[in-house]
C-alpha positions as CSV (number, residue, x, y, z in Angstrom):
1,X,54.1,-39.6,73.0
2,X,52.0,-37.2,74.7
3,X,48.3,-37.5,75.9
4,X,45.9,-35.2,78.2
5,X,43.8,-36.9,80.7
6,X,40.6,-34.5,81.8
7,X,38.5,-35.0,84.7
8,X,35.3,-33.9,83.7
9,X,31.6,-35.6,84.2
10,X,30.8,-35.3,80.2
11,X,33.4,-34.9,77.4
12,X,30.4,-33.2,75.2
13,X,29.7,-30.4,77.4
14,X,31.3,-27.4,77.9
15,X,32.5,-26.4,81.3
16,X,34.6,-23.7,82.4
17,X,37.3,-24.8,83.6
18,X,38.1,-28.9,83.3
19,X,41.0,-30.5,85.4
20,X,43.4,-31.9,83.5
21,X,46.5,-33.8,83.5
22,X,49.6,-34.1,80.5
23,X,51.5,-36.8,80.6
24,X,54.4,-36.9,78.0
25,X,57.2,-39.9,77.5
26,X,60.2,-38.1,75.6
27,X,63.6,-39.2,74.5
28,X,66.5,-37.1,74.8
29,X,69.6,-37.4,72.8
30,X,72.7,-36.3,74.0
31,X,76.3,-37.2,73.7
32,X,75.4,-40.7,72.5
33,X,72.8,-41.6,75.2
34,X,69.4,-41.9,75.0
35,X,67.3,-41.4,77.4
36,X,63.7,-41.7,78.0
37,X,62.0,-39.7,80.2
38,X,58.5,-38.4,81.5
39,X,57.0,-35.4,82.1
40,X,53.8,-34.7,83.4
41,X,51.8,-31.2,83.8
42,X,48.7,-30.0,85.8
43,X,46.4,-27.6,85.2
44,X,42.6,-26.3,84.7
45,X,41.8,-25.8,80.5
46,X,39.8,-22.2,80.0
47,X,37.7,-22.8,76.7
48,X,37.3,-19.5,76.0
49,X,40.4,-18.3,76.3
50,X,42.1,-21.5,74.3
51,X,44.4,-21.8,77.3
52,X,45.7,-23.6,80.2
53,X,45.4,-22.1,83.6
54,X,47.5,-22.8,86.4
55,X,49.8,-25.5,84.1
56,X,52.0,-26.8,86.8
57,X,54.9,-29.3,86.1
58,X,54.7,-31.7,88.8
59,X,57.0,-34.5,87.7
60,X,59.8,-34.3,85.5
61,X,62.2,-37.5,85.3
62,X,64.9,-36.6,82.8
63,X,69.0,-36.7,84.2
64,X,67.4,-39.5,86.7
65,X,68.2,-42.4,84.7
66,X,65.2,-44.0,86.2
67,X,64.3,-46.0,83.1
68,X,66.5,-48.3,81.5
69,X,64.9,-48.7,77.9
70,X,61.8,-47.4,76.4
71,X,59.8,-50.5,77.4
72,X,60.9,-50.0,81.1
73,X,59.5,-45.9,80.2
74,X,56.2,-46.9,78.6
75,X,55.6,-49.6,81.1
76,X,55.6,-46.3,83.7
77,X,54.1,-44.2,81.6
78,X,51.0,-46.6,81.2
79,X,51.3,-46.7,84.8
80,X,51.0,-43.6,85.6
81,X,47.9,-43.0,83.2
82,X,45.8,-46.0,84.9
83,X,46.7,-44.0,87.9
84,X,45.1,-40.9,87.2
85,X,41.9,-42.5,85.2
86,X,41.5,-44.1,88.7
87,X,41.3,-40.7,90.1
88,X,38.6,-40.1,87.5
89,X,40.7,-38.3,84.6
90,X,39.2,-40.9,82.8
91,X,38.5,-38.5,78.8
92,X,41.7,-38.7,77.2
93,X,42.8,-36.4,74.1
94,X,45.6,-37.1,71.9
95,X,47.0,-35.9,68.9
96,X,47.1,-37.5,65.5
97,X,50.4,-37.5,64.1
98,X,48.9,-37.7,60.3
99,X,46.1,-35.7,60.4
100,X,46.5,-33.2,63.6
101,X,43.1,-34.0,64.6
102,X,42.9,-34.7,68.7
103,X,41.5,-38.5,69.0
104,X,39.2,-39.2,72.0
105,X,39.8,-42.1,73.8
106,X,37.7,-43.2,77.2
107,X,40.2,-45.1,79.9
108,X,38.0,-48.5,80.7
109,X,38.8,-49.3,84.4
């Protein structure tokens, strides 16, 4: 599950360079275990170019054994996301697993 949260006064309009957080839960399969983890990534998006600009990882949890189920991860991942809406990266863009088409979605505080 992956999402991008943007801080940005209007979704609609372009601007050059719109703050933006990724926050992806991932399971990792190894030896037997499962593990969930998250990963989250900050940067500025450049429209023109297609691209992210100064795409930081800033928190990676995986070999921390932080979470014990995916309920447990989710829980911290929805956590996390009500976090930075609160911050005002309240546009958020995901991908459509079926179609490929981003959905919109506007965090309600």
């Amino acid at each position: 599950m992956s999402l991008t949260l943007y801080k940005t006064a209007s979704p609609e309009t372009s601007v050059d360079y719109p703050e933006f957080y990724e926050l992806s839960l991932k399971t990792n399969r190894s030896f037997g275990k499962k593990e969930e983890y998250i990963v989250i990534r900050h940067g500025w998006w450049d429209e023109q170019d297609q691209n992210a600009k100064e795409d930081t990882q800033v928190l990676n949890t995986v070999g921390n054994d932080l979470f014990p189920s995916y309920t447990d991860a989710f829980q911290q991942f929805a956590h996390y996301k009500q976090q930075y809406a609160k911050n005002g990266f309240v546009h958020s863009l995901t991908k459509d697993m079926l179609t490929g088409k981003d959905v919109y979605e506007l965090i309600e505080l």
